[in-house]
Structure formats: structure tokens, C-alpha cells
PABA-261755 format. One record per residue: residue in one letter; x, y, z of N, C-alpha, C in turn. Coordinates in steps of 0.2 Angstrom, whole numbers, padded with zeros to 4 digits, always signed. Example, Ala and Ser with C-alpha at 12.3 -4.5 7.8 and 13.67 -1.06 7.14 Angstrom:
// PABA-261755
A+0066-0028+0039+0062-0022+0039+0066-0016+0039S+0064-0011+0035+0068-0005+0036+0064+0000+0039
END
This chain:
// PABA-261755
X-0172-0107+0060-0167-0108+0056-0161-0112+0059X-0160-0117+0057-0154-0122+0058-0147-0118+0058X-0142-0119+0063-0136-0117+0062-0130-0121+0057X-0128-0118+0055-0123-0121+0050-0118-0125+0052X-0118-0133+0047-0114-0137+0054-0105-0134+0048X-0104-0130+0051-0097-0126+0049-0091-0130+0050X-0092-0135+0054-0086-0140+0055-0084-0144+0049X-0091-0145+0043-0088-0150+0041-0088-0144+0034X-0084-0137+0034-0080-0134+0029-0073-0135+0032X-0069-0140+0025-0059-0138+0028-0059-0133+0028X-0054-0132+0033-0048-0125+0032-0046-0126+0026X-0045-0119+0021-0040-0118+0016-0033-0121+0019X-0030-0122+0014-0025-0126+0015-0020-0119+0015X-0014-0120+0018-0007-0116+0013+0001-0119+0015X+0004-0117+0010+0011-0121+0012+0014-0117+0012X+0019-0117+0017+0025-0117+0021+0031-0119+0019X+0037-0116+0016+0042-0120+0014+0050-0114+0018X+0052-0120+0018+0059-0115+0026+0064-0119+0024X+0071-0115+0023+0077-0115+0024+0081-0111+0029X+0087-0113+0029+0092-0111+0032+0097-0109+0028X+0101-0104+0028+0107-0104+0025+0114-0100+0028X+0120-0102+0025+0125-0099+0028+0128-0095+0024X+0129-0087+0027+0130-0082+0024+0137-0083+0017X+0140-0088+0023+0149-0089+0019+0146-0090+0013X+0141-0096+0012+0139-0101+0006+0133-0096+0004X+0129-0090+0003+0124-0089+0000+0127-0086-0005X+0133-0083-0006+0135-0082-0016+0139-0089-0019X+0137-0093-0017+0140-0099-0020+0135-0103-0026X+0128-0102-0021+0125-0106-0029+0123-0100-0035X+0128-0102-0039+0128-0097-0045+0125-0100-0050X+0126-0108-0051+0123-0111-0057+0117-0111-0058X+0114-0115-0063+0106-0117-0063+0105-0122-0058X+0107-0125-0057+0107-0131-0052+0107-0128-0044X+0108-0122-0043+0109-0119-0037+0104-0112-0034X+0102-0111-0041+0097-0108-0041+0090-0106-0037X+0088-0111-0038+0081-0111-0034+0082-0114-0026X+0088-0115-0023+0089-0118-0018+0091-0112-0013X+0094-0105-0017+0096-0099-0012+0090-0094-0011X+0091-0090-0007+0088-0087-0003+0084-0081-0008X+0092-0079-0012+0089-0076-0016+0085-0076-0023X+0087-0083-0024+0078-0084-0029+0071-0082-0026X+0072-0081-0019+0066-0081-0018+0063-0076-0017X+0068-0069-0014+0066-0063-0017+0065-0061-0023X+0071-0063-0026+0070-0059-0035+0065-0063-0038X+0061-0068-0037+0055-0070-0042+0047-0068-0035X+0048-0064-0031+0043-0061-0030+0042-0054-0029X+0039-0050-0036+0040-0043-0040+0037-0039-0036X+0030-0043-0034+0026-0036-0032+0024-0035-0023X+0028-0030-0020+0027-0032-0015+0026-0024-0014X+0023-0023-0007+0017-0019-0007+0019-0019+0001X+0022-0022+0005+0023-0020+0014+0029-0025+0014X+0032-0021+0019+0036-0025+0023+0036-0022+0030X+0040-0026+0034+0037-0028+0042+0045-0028+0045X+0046-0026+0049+0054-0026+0052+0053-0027+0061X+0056-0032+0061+0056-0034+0070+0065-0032+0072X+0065-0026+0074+0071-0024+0078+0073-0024+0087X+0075-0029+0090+0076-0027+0098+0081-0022+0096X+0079-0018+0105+0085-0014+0105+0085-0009+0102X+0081-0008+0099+0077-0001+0095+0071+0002+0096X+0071+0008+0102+0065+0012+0099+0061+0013+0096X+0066+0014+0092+0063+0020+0086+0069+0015+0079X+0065+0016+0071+0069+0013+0065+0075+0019+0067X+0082+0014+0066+0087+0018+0064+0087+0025+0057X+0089+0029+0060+0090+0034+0053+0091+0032+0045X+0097+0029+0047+0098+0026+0039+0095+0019+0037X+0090+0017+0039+0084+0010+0039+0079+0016+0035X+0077+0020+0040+0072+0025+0038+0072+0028+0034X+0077+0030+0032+0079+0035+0023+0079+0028+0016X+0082+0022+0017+0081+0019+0015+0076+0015+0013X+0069+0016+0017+0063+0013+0015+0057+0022+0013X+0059+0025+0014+0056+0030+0012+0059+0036+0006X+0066+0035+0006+0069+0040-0001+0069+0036-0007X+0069+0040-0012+0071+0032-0019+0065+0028-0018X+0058+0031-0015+0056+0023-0015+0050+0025-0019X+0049+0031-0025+0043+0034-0026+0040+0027-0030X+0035+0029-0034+0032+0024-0037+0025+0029-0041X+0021+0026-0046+0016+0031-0049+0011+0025-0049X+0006+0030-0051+0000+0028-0054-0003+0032-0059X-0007+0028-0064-0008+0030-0068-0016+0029-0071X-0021+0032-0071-0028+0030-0071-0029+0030-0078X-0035+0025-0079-0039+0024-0085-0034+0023-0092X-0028+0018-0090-0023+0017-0096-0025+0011-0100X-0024+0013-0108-0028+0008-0112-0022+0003-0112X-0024-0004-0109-0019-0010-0114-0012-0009-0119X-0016-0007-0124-0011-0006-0129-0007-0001-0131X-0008+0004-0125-0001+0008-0125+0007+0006-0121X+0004-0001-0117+0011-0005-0116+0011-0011-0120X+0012-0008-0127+0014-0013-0133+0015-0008-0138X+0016-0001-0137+0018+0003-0142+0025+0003-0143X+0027+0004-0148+0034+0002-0152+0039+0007-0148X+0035+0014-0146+0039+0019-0144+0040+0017-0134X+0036+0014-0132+0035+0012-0126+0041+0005-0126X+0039+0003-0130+0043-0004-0129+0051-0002-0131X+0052+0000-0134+0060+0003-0134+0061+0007-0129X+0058+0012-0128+0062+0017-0123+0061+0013-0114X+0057+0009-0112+0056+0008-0107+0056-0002-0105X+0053-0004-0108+0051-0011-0105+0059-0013-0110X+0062-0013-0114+0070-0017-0116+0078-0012-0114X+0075-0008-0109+0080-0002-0106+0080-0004-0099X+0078-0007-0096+0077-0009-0088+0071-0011-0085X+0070-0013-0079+0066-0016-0076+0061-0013-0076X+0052-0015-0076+0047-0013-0078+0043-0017-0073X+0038-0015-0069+0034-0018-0064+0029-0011-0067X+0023-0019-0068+0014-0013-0067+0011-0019-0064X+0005-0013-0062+0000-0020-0057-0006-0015-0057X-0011-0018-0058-0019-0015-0059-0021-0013-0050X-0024-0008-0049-0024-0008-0043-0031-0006-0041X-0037-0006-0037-0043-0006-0036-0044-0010-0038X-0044-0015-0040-0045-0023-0044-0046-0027-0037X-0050-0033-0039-0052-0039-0033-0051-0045-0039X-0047-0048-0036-0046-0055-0043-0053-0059-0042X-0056-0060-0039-0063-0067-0037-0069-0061-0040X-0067-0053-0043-0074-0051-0046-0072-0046-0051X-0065-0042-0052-0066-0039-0058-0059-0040-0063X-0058-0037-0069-0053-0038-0073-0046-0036-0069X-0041-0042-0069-0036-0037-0068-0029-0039-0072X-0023-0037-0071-0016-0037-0076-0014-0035-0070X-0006-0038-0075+0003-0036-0071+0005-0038-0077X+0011-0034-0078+0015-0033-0080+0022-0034-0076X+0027-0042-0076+0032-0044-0073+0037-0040-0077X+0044-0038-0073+0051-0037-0076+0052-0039-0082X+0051-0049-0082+0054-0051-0090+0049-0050-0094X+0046-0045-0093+0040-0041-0101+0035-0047-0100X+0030-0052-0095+0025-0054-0097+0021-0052-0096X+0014-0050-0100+0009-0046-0099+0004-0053-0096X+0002-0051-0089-0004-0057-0089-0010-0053-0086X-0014-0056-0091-0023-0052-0090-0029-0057-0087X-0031-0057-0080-0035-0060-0078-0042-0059-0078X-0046-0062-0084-0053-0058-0085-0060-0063-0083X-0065-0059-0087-0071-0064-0086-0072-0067-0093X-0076-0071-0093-0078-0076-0099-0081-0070-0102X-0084-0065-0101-0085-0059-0107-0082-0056-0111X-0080-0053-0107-0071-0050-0110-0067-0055-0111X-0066-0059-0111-0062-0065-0113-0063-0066-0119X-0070-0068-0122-0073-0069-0127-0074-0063-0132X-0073-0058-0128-0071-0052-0133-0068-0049-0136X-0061-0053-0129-0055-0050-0133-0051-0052-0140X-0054-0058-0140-0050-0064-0145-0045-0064-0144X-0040-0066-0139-0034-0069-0139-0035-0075-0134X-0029-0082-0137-0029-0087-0135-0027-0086-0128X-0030-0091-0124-0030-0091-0115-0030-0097-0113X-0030-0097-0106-0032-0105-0102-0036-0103-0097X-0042-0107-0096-0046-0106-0090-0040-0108-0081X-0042-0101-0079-0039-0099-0073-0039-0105-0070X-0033-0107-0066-0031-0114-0063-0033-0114-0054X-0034-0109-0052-0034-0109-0046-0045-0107-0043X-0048-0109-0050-0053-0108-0047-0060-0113-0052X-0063-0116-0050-0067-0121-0053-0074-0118-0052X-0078-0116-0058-0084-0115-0057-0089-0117-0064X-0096-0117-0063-0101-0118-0069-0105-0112-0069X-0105-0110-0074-0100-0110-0080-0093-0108-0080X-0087-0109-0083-0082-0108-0081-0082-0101-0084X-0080-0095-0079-0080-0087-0079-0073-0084-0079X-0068-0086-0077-0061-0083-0077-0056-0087-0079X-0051-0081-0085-0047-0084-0089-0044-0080-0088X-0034-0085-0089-0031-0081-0090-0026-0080-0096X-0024-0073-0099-0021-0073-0105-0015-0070-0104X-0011-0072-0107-0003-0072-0106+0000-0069-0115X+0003-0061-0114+0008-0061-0118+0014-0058-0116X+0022-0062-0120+0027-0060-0116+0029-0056-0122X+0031-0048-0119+0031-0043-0124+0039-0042-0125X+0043-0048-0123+0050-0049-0123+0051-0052-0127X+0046-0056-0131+0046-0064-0134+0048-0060-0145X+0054-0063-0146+0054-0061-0153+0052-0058-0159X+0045-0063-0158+0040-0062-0163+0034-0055-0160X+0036-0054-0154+0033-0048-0153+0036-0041-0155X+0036-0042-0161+0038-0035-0165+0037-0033-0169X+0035-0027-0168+0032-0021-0174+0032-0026-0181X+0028-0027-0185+0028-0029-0191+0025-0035-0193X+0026-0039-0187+0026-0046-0185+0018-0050-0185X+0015-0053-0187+0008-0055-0186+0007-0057-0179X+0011-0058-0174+0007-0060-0167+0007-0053-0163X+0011-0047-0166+0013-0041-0164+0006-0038-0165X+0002-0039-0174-0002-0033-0176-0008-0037-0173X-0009-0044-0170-0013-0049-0168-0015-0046-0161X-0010-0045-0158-0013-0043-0151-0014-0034-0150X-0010-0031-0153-0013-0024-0154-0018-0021-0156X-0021-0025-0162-0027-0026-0163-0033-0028-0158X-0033-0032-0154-0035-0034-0151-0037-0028-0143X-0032-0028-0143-0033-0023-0137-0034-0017-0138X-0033-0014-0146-0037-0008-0149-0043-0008-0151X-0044-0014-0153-0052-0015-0152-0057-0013-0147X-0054-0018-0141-0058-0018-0135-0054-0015-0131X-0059-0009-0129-0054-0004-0123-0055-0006-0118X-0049-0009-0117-0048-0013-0113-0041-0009-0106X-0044-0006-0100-0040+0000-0098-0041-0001-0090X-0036+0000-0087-0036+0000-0080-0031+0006-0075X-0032+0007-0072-0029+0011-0064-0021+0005-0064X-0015+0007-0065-0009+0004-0065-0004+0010-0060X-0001+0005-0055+0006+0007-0052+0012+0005-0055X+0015+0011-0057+0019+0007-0062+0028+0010-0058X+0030+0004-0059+0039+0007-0056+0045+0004-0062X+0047+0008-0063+0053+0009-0068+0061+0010-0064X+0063+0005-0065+0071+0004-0064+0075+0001-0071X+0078+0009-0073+0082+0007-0078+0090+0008-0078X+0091+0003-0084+0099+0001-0083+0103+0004-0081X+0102+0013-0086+0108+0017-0086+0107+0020-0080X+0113+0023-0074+0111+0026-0068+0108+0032-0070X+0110+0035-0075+0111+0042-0079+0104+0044-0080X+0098+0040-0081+0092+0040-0083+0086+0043-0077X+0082+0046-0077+0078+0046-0069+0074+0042-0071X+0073+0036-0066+0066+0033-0067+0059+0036-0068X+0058+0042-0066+0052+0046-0068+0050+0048-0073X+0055+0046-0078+0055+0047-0085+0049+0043-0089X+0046+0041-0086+0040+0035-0087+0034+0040-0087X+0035+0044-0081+0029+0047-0076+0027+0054-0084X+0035+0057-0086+0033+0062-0092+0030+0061-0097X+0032+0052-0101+0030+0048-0104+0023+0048-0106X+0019+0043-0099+0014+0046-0101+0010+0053-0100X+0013+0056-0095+0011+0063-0094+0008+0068-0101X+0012+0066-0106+0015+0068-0114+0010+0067-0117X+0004+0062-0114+0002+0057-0119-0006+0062-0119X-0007+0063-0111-0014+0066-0108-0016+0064-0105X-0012+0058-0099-0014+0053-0096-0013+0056-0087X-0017+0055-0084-0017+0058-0076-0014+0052-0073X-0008+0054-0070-0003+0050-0067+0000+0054-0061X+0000+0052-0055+0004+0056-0050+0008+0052-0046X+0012+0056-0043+0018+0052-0038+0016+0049-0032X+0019+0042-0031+0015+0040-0023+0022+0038-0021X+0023+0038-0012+0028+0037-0010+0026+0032-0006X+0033+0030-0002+0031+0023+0006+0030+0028+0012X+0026+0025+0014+0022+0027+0022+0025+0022+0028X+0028+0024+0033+0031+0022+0038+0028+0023+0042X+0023+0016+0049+0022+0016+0055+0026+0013+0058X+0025+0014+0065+0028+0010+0070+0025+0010+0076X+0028+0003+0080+0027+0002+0088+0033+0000+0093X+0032-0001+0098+0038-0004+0102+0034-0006+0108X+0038-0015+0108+0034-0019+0111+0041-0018+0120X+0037-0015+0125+0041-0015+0132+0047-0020+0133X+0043-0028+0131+0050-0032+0133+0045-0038+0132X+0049-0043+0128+0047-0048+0122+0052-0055+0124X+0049-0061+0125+0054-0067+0124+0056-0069+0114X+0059-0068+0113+0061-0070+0107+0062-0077+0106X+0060-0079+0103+0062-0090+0102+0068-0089+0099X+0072-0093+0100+0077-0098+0095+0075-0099+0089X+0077-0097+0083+0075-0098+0075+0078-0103+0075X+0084-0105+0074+0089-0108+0072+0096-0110+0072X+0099-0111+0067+0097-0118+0061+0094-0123+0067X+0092-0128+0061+0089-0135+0064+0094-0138+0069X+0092-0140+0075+0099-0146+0079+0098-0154+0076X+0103-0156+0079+0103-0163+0078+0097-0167+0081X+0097-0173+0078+0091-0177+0079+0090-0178+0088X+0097-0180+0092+0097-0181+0099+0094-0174+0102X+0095-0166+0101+0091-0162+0103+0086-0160+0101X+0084-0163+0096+0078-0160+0093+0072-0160+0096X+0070-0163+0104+0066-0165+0107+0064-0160+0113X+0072-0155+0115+0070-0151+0120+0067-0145+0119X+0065-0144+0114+0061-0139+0111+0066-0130+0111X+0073-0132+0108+0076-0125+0112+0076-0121+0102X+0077-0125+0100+0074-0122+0092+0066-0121+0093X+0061-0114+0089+0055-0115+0087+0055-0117+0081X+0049-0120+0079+0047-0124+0073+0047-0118+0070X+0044-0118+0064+0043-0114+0058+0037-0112+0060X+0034-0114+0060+0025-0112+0061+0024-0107+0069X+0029-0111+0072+0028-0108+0078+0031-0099+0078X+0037-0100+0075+0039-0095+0075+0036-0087+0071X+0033-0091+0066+0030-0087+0060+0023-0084+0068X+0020-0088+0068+0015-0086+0073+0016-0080+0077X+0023-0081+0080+0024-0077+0087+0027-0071+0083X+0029-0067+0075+0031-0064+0071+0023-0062+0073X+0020-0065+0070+0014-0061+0068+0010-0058+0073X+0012-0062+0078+0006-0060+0085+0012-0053+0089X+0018-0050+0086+0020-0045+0090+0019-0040+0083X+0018-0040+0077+0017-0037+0073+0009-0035+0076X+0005-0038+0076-0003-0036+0077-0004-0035+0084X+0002-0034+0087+0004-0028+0095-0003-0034+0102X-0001-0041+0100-0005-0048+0105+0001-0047+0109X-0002-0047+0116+0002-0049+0122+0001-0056+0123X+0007-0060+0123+0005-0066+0125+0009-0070+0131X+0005-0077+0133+0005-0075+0143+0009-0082+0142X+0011-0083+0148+0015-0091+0148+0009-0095+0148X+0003-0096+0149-0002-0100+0152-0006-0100+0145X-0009-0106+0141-0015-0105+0137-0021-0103+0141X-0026-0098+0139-0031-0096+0144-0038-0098+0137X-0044-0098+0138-0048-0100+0137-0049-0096+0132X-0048-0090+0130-0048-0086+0123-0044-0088+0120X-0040-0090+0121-0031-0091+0117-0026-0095+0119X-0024-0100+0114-0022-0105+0113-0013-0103+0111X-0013-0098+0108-0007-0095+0108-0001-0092+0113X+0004-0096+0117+0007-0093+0122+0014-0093+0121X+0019-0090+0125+0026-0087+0124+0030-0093+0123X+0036-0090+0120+0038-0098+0118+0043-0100+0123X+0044-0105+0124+0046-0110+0130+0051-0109+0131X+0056-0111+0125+0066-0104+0125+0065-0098+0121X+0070-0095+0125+0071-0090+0120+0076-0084+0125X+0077-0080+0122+0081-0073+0125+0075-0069+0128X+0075-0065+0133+0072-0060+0135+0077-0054+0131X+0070-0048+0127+0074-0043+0125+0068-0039+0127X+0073-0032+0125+0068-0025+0129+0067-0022+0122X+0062-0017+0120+0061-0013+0114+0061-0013+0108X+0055-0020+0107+0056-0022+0102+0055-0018+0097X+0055-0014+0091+0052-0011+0086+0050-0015+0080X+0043-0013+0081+0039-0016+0076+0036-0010+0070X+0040-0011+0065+0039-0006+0059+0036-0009+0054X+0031-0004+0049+0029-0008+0042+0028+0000+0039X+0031-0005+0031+0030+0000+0027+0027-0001+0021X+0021+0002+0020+0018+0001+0016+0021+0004+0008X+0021+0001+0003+0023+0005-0005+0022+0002-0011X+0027+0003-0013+0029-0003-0018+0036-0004-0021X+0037-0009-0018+0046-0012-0018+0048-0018-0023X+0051-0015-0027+0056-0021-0031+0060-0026-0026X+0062-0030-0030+0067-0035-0027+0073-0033-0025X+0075-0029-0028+0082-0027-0028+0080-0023-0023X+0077-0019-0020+0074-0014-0015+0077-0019-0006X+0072-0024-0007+0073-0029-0002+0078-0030-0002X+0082-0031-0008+0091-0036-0006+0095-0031-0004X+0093-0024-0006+0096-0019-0002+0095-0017+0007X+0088-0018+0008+0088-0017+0013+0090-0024+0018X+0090-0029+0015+0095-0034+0020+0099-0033+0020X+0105-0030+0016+0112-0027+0017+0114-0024+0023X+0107-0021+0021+0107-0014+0030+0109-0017+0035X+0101-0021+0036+0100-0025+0041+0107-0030+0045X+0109-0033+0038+0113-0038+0041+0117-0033+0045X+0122-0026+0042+0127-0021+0044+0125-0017+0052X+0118-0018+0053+0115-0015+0059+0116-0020+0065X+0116-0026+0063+0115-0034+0066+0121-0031+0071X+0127-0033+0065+0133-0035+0066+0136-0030+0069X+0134-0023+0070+0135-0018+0077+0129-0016+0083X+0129-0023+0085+0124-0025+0089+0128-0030+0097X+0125-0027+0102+0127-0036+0105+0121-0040+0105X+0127-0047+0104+0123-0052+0104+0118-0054+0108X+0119-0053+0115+0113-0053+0121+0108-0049+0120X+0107-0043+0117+0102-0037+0116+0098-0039+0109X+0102-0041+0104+0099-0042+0098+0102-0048+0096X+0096-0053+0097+0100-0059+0097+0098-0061+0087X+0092-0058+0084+0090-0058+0078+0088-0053+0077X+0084-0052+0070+0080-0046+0067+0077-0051+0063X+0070-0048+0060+0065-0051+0055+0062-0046+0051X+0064-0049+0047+0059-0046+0040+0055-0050+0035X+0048-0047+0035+0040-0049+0031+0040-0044+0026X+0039-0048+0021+0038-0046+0013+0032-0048+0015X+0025-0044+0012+0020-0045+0010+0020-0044+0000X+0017-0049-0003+0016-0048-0010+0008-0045-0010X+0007-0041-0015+0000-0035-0017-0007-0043-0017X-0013-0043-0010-0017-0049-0012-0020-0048-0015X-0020-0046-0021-0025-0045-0027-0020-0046-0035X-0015-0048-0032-0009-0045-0040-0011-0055-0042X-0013-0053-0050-0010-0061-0054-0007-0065-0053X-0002-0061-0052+0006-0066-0051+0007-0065-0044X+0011-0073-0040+0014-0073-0034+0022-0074-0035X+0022-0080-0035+0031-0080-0036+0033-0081-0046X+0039-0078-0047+0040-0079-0054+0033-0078-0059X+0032-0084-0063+0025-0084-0069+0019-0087-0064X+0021-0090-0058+0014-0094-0055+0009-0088-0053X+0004-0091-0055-0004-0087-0054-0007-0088-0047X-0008-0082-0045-0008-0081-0037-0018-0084-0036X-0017-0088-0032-0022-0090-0030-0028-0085-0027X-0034-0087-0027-0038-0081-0024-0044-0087-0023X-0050-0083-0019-0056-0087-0016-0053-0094-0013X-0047-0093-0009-0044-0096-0003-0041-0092+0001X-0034-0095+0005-0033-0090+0008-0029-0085+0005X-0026-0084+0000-0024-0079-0003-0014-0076+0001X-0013-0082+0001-0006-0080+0007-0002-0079+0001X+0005-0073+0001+0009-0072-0005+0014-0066+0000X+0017-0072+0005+0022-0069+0008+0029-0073+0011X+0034-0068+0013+0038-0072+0014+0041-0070+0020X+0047-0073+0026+0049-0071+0032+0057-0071+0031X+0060-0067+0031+0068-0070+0033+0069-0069+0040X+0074-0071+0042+0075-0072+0049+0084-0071+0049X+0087-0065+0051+0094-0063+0049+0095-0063+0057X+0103-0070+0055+0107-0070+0063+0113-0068+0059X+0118-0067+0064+0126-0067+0059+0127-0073+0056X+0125-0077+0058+0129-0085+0054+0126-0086+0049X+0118-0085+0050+0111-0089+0044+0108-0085+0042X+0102-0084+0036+0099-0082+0037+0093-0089+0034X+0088-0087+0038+0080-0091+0038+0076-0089+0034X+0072-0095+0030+0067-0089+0023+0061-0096+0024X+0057-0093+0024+0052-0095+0026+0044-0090+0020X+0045-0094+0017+0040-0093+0010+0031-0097+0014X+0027-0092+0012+0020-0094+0013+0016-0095+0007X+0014-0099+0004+0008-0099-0003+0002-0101+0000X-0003-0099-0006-0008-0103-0004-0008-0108-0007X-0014-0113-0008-0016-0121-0008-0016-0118-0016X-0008-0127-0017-0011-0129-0026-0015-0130-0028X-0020-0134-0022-0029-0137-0027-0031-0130-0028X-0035-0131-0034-0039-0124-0035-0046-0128-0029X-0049-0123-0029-0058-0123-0022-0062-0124-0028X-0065-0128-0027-0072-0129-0030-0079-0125-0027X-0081-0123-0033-0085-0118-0028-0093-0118-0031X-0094-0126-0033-0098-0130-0033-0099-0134-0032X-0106-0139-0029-0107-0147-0028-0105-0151-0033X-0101-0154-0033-0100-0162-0036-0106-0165-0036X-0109-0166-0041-0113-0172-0042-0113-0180-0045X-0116-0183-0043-0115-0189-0046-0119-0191-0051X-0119-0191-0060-0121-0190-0062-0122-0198-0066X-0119-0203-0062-0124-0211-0063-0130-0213-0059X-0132-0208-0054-0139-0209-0052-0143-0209-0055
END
């Protein structure tokens, strides 16, 4: 048996997109025009996030109040074998999804083999299926944009249960309710409720279906951790002028994401390339001692994240400079959830990236967004069919 010439598969592709910003100036873009340029569009249009990653020098051990804040308030449910069409009842959609923010996400699901759904904040339902259930469900869809095959087998269907005409009475309302009572159509959902009123318990969800007959129980966040003896830190930033940008005392983007990742996955790395590894310590930076490397696994809303940079930044800034020259925080988004950023459809059968990095100093903060590749993989030969 011949070896496989493996060279001539590309690497999946992914993009990388990095800013810089100044604290003074991140509540200033307030219009639409400024919008998609701050930091925090980038959180609040990424809903479902499932880990994050905390790089603290100078820290043992997570501070106390970091650690109450990623493990109290941070419950979350599930709820097994829930049909579709009880997130389209009249009694659900008034008491919950137009009362406050609403995240579900199908979970035991593998997007490249079985049915899956989310359910975004602004009320859009999107159902990722096969051309069987597709064809059973009878609602209008478009074949899945991030995957090419013969015969075409994944489609995605979109309804927003925020949209006007989705209301009791209404023909596009009895159109898909029907549909989805037709076909039991039911999945295993994590579901998190944040609503309006403070006065409300978000759990109020968990009685909801509880009331119904439905096996639903409480999941919280789990907190590990490490601590790295003594770590060179690189230089994030901001970018230098064009005359310094040669002496290597900023790290690139790539380079830095890297050295993130290689002290999260507990890699010692040597000043020297050695013939296993090509990855070595970065050329500037600060020596710092104890680094703590935490992750927490859950499920966290956006607002969650914006709160815990508030911390972060408040931790920074009673810090010395020399000891804690940064801190880093990794958002990991769910690798199997439909959605990645806002209504984009999360790539799958590539490499599946749906994360982001910030990089908090006192004057900046650095965001460093990873997706995967826009082309969708073909996951057939081209033929040439003029032979």
C-alpha cells in the first residue's frame, strides 16, 4: 500500500482579525457607523460561549472575587427530548423570549452528522438538518453555505420568532407550528434566561418547563487551574510606527495568539528551535513569575464576559506594572453551535475556529477574533465534464 502524498491536502484556512483600542475612546462609538469597529460588538454578537481562559501573572491562585464571579449566577439548564414547537407557544413566547434575553443550543449534536438548532437572543430560530428531515419538515430553507456535497444533504432553516408576522393567528405563525407538530422534531437544549426585570428569577424557565413533564436539571461553571513557575510575556502592544516595526519589540498577532495557547496547554518553551518544535520564547518581553492559567467551562452570555472584563480591568489597575505587565482572556464559542458571530452560520468539516482573545493593558485593550475559512470544503472531486 502506497502512502498518501498528504502534501498536496491545503491546510484549512482561518482568519484572524485584530484591533487595538483606547479605553478613553471604547464608549465613544455609539452610532451605527461605529459600531462594528469596537470591541464590544464583538462580544455581544458572540452568544454562545461555553469556555473561557484567564492568563493572570502574579497570581497563584484566581482571586476570590474573579472566582465567585465565574462560578455564582452562572447556573444554566438543560432540558432533554424538548419538541420544537414548544418554543413557538404563545404562552412561552410572551412569558420568556419578549421579556428578556433567551440563548438555547442543542447539545450532544455534531453539525457534519446530526440535526442541530439555536435559538439566538434576537428570537432567531435556526435549524441545521439533513435533506430528510428537511424534506419533511416543509419549511422554506437554503442549502447549508459552508459545505458542498453530491447529493446536497444539509440545509439550513431560519425562523425569527421576533418577526411581526409571527403571531398567534397569523398564517406564517399556524405555518410553522404545524410543521413542527407534525414532525417531532426534539432535541437535548441548554437553555439560559436573562430577564429584564431584576425582580424575576431567571429559573423561572427551568418551573416553566418543569410544569410541563419535561426532565430539566441545573448545570453550573466548573473552574480548573495551573500556575506556570516563570514565563516571558511578549509585548501585545498597540502597533509602533513604521521606523520600529522592525525591531521585533511588539509580537504579531499570530505570534502572540500562539504563545497564549502554548501556556494554556501547560508547553514549556525554549529560546532555541529544537527538532520537535519550531515554536520558541518570544525575543521581547517581560520576565513574570506565577502565571495562572484558569478555564472555565459553562455557559456564558455576553453580558457575563463584559462583566468579567470590568473585573479584570479593576484587578489590573491594582497591580504593579513590572509584575503584571497584561492579563488575557479566551472566549471559546460551543464547536458544534449553528451560529458563530451574530446570524453567520458557523463553519464545520474545516477547522471549526469560533473564538476570540482580548489582551487587557491599562491604556488598550487588544481583540483578536478567530473564524474559520469563508469558502465552504468541497468534499468532492471536480470533474470536468467536457471530456
Amino acid at each position: 500500500m502506497h502512502n498518501p502524498e498528504v502534501i498536496k491536502f491545503p491546510a484549512p484556512e482561518c482568519r484572524l482579525s485584530y484591533g487595538c483600542y483606547r479605553w478613553d475612546e471604547a464608549e465613544k462609538g455609539t452610532d451605527k457607523a461605529d459600531k462594528g469597529k469596537s470591541w464590544h460588538w464583538l462580544v455581544n454578537q458572540h452568544p454562545f460561549n461555553t469556555k473561557v481562559s484567564l492568563l493572570m501573572p502574579d497570581s497563584p491562585t484566581i482571586p476570590r472575587p474573579l472566582r465567585e464571579l465565574l462560578t455564582e449566577d452562572t447556573e444554566f439548564y438543560r432540558v432533554d427530548k424538548l419538541p420544537l414547537h414548544e418554543l413557538c407557544a404563545p404562552a412561552f413566547l410572551q412569558a420568556f423570549l419578549n421579556t428578556g434575553q433567551l440563548f438555547a443550543l442543542s447539545c450532544d449534536t455534531r453539525l457534519d452528522l446530526d440535526n442541530s438548532c439555536a435559538l439566538t437572543p434576537d428570537g432567531l430560530l435556526r435549524l441545521l438538518l439533513d435533506k430528510l428531515t428537511y424534506q419533511e419538515l416543509a419549511l422554506s430553507g437554503d442549502l447549508s453555505a459552508h459545505i458542498l456535497r453530491t447529493p446536497p444533504e444539509r440545509f439550513v432553516v431560519e425562523v425569527d420568532l421576533k418577526n411581526t408576522n409571527f403571531h398567534p393567528g397569523k398564517p406564517h405563525y399556524r405555518r410553522v407550528t404545524s410543521a413542527l407538530t407534525r414532525l417531532p422534531l426534539a432535541f437535548s437544549l441548554w437553555l439560559l434566561w436573562l430577564p429584564q426585570d431584576p425582580g424575576i428569577c431567571p429559573s423561572s424557565i427551568a418551573k416553566y418547563f418543569h410544569d410541563l413533564g419535561y426532565d430539566i436539571k441545573e448545570c453550573g461553571a466548573t473552574v480548573g487551574q495551573g500556575v506556570v513557575g516563570e514565563a516571558l510575556m511578549p509585548h501585545p502592544g498597540p502597533p509602533l510606527p513604521e521606523e520600529e516595526a522592525g525591531e521585533d519589540l511588539v509580537a504579531e498577532p499570530e505570534d502572540l495568539l500562539e504563545w497564549v495557547g502554548c501556556q494554556m496547554l501547560g508547553i514549556k518553551l525554549s529560546r532555541e528551535e529544537s527538532v520537535l518544535s519550531g515554536v520558541v520564547e518570544p525575543r521581547q518581553g517581560m520576565r513574570v513569575a506565577n502565571l495562572c492559567c484558569a478555564q472555565c467551562s459553562g455557559f456564558f452570555p455576553p453580558s457575563h464576559i463584559l462583566l468579567l472584563i470590568d473585573h479584570l480591568r479593576l484587578w489590573l489597575a491594582q497591580r504593579d506594572v513590572t509584575a503584571v505587565p497584561w492579563v488575557g482572556v479566551t472566549v471559546y464559542g460551543h464547536p458544534d453551535s449553528p451560529v458563530s458571530w451574530g446570524r453567520q452560520e458557523h463553519s464545520h468539516h474545516t477547522t471549526g475556529d469560533n473564538l476570540y482573545t482580548l489582551v487587557l493593558t491599562r491604556e488598550h485593550l487588544l481583540a483578536y477574533q478567530l473564524q474559520g475559512p469563508s469558502k465552504p470544503q468541497r468534499l468532492y472531486v471536480k470533474t470536468n465534464k467536457n471530456k
